[in-house]
N, C-alpha and C positions, 0 to 999 in steps of 0.2 A: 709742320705736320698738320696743323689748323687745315691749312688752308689748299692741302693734298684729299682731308677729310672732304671739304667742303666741296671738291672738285672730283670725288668717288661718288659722293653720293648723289651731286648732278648729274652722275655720267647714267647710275644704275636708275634717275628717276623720270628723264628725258630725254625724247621726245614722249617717251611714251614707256610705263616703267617695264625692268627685267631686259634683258638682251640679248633673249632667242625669240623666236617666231616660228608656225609653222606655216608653210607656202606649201601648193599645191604643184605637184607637177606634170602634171595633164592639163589638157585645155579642157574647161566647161565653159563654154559661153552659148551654147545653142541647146537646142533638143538634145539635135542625136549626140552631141557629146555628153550631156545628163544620162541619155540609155546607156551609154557605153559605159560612165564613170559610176552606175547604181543601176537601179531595176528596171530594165533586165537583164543588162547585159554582163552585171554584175557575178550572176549567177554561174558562167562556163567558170568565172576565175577560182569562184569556190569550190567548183566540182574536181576543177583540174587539181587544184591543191588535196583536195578529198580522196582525190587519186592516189596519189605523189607526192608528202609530205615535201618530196625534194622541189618538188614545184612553186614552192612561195616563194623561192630565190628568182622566179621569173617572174610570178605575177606580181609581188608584193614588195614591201621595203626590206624584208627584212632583212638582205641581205649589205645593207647597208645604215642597217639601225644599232645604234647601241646604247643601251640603259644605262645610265649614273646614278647609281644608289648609293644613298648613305641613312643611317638614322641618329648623323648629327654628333655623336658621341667622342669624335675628336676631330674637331673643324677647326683647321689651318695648327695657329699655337695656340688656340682660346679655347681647347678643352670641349666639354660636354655641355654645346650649346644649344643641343636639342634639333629636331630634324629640321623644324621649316625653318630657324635661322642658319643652318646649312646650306639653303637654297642659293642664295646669290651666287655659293662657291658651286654650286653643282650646275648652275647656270652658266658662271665662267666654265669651265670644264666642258659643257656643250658648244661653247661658242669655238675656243680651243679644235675641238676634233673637225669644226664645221672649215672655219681658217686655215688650217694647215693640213687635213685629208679629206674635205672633202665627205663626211663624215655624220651625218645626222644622229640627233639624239634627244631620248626624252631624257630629263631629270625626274626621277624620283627619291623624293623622302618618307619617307617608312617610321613610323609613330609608335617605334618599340624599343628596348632594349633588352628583350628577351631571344637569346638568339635563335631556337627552334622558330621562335614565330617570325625572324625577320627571314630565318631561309624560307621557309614554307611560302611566304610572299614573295622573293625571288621567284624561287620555283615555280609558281603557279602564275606568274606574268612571262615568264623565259618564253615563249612560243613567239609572243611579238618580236626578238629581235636576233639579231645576227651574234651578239654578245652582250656582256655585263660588266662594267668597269663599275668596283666596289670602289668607295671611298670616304674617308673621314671616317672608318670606324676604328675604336679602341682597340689596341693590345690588352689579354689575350683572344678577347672574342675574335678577333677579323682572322686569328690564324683555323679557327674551328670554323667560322662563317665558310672564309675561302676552298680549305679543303672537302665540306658536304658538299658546296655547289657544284666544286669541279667533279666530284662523282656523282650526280646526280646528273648533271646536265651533259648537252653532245652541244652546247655550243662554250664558245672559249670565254673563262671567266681569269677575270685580272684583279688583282689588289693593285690600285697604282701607290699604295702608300708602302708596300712592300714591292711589288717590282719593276713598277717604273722607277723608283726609286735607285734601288739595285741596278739597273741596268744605270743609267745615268750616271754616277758614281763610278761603277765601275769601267766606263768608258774614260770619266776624265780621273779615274786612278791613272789605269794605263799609260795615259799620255803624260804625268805628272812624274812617273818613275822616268818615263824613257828621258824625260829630258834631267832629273834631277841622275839619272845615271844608272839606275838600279832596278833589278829585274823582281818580278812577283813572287817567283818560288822562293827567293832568297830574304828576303822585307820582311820584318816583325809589327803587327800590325794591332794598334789597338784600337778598339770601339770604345766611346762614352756613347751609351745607349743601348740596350737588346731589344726596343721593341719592333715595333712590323717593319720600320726603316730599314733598322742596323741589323736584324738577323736575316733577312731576305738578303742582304747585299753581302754579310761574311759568310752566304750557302752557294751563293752565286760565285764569288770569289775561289771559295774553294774547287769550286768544277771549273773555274778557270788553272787554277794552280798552286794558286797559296797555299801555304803552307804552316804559317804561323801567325795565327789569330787569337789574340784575345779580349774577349768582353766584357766589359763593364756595364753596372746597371746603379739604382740609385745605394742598391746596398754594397757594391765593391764588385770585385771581379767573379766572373762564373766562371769558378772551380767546381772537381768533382767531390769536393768535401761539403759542401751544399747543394749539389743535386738532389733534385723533387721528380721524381719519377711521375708526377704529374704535371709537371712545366714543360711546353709546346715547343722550349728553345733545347729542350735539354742536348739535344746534338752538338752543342756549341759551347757545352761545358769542355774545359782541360784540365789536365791534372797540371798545376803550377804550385809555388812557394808564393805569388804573388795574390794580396789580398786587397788592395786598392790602388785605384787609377794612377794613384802619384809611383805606386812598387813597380806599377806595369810598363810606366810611359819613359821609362831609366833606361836609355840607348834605342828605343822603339824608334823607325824609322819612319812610321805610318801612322797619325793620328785621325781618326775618323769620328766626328761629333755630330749625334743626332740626340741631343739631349736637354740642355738649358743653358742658357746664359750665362759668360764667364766661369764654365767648368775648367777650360784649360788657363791656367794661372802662367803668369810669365816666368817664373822660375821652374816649373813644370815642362816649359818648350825649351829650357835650357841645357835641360836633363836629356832632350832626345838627341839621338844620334846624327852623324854629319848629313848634311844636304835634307834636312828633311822634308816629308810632304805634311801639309795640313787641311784638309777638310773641315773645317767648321761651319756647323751648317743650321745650327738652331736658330729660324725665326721668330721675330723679327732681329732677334739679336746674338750673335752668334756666340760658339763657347770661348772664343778668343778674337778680336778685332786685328784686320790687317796690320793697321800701325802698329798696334801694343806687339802684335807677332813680330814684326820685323824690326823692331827697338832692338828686344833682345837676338832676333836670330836671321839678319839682314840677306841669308841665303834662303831663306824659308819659303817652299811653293804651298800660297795661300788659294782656296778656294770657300766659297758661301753659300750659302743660296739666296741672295740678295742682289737684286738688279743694279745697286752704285758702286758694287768692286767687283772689278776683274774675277772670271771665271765664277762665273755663274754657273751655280748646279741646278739645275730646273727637269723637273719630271716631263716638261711640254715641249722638250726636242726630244721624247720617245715613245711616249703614249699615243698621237695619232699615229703615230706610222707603223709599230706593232698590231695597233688594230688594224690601218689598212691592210698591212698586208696577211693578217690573218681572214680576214672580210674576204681579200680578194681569194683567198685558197678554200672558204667555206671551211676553214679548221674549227676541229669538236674543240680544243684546247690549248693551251700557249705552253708549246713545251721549252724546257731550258735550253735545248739547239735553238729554238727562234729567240730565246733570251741572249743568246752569247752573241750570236750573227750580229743579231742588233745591235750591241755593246760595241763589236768590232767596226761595223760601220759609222758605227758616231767617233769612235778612235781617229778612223783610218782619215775621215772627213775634214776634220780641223789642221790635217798636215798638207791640206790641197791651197792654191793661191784661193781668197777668199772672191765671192762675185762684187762689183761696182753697186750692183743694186742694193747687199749688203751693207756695205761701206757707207751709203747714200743714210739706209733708214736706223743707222746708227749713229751719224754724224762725224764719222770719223775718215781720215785719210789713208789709215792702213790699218793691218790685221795680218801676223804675222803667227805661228804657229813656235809656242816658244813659254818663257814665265807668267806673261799675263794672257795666254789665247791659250789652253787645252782642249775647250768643247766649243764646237758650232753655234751661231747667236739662233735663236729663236725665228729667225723670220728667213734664214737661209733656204731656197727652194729644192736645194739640193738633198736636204732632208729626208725629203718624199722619196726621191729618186734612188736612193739608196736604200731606206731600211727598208720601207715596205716589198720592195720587190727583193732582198735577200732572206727576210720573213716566210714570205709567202714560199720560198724555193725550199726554206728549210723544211716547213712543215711538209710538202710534198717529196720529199727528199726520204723521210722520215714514214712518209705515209704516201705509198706509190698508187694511184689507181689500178 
């Protein structure tokens, strides 16, 4: 671990520190390319946008710009580490959309955790770009952040920590039933976790099909006997007999962990029903480790969100390409058809032969769609090829000129 540190922090300090840049894309190298790129000729481009708001999508970035805000408040699993040491993450996160869509973006951090003031700061910078991908902020504010922007704004605002998330889960759900044998509407499903993760992805779930979901949080199960008619999840309270994780997870077919380290106990995974699936997803360390999982339950489909085991849950084979293809349709907003599409095209993907060039920048010889391969590896190009443009269809679909 030393010596991964030592080799992160080379990476984020040289040649030159940070690891976005902004490049120009026009030529100025003479006069008239100066008139052209500023005064004067600067001036038709403002007039025309002065016209036709819709006009900046020609003259300007915006139609390929997207803001990454956070104000620091839950960065990665290290909690409330304040906005600027946020940055590096919100810089990978730039670099991310630039890599895989093509995708430019500022980073900003936001020096509040008052939430009135951190919308009104969205708000008032939203003109520069084509969208806003929120991120690292706390549960419950991100779910009140989220929902003023998206009504206040006509361009598409995203929580990736609730639905990129969601989507991505629930893509290598799907694929983790089909092979372990067993359909959505029928699977008893539990969450350790309700905050922006785990309730985005059991709301998602349910507009796919599911049917039977329950929540857990650090005080036990959300039941309707403890419903707070002021809590943001309350949709996803049930009325059950079950009052903690251990009552819930008794024949439960479906384990879903977004919460802390070593929640799911190995006598716990014993308790669940045949063939089951496991999601364990708490970084750096998850609520149950692969091995200790398959000690006790040697059929058990394991997934992480850590790049050294098999089936990798990662937000970054779906967040660029939700944007692009929201960018490319100019959509006000990211509705839950372009959430499903998405979901279905990362499913459909990992059951296709994988490409050589894959194979190559992973080191391996095969890649087979099955226990250890559910979801597409991160650098598959195929990615692009699919989500963004069934995105873009949905929202047009949805929204016909």
């Amino acid at each position: 671990m030393e010596d991964l540190k030592e080799r992160a922090l080379a990476y984020h300090e040289f040649p030159r520190p940070g690891k976005i840049s902004v490049q120009p894309t026009k030529p100025c190298a003479t006069a008239d390319e100066l008139t052209l790129a500023y005064t004067p000729g600067v001036a038709d481009a403002v007039m025309e946008v002065y016209r036709d708001p819709r006009n900046a999508y020609r003259y300007t970035n915006k139609g390929n710009l997207v803001a990454v805000i956070t104000n620091g408040t839950a960065v990665l699993g290290l909690g409330n580490v304040g906005a600027l040491a946020g940055k590096p993450v919100m810089e990978g996160k730039a670099m991310l959309f630039k890599r895989f869509a093509d995708i430019d973006v500022f980073d900003i951090e936001v020096n509040t955790t008052d939430i009135q003031s951190f919308i009104e700061t969205v708000v008032n910078i939203a003109p520069t770009f084509g969208g806003i991908n929120l991120e690292d902020i706390k549960a419950p504010e991100c779910f009140t952040i989220e929902r003023e922007l998206t009504a206040r704004l006509d361009i598409p605002v995203f929580h990736d920590d609730q639905h990129g998330s969601a989507v991505i889960i629930c893509a290598g759900l799907m694929n983790a039933l089909e092979i372990q044998g067993k359909r959505l509407e029928e699977v008893r499903i539990v969450f350790s976790g309700a905050g922006a993760a785990g309730s985005a992805t059991a709301r998602l779930l349910k507009v796919m099909g599911a049917r039977h979901i329950v929540m857990t949080d650090i005080h036990g199960v959300l039941h309707t006997g403890r419903f707070d008619e002021n809590d943001l999840t309350g949709d996803l309270y049930v009325d059950t007999p079950y009052r903690t994780l251990s009552d819930a997870i008794v024949g439960a077919d479906v384990f879903i962990g977004l919460s802390a380290a070593g929640v799911l106990k190995p006598e716990m995974l014993k308790m669940m029903g045949p063939d089951p699936v496991v999601f364990a997803l708490a970084n750096p360390v998850p609520e149950i480790l692969p091995d200790a999982a398959k000690a006790v339950r040697p059929e058990v489909l394991m997934a992480t969100g850590r790049s050294d085991f098999p089936n990798q849950v990662n937000n970054s084979l779906c967040f660029p390409y939700i944007f692009r293809g929201a960018l490319n349709a100019h959509a006000r907003r990211i509705t839950q058809s372009m959430l499903v599409v998405a979901v279905k095209a990362i499913a459909d993907l990992a059951k296709e032969p994988v490409p050589q060039s894959v194979l190559a920048a992973y080191g391996v010889k095969a890649m087979q769609f099955g226990q250890e391969y559910i979801l597409p590896k991160q650098f598959d190009p195929r990615l692009l090829e699919r989500i963004a443009p069934a995105v873009e269809k949905a929202w047009k679909d949805e929204n016909p000129a």
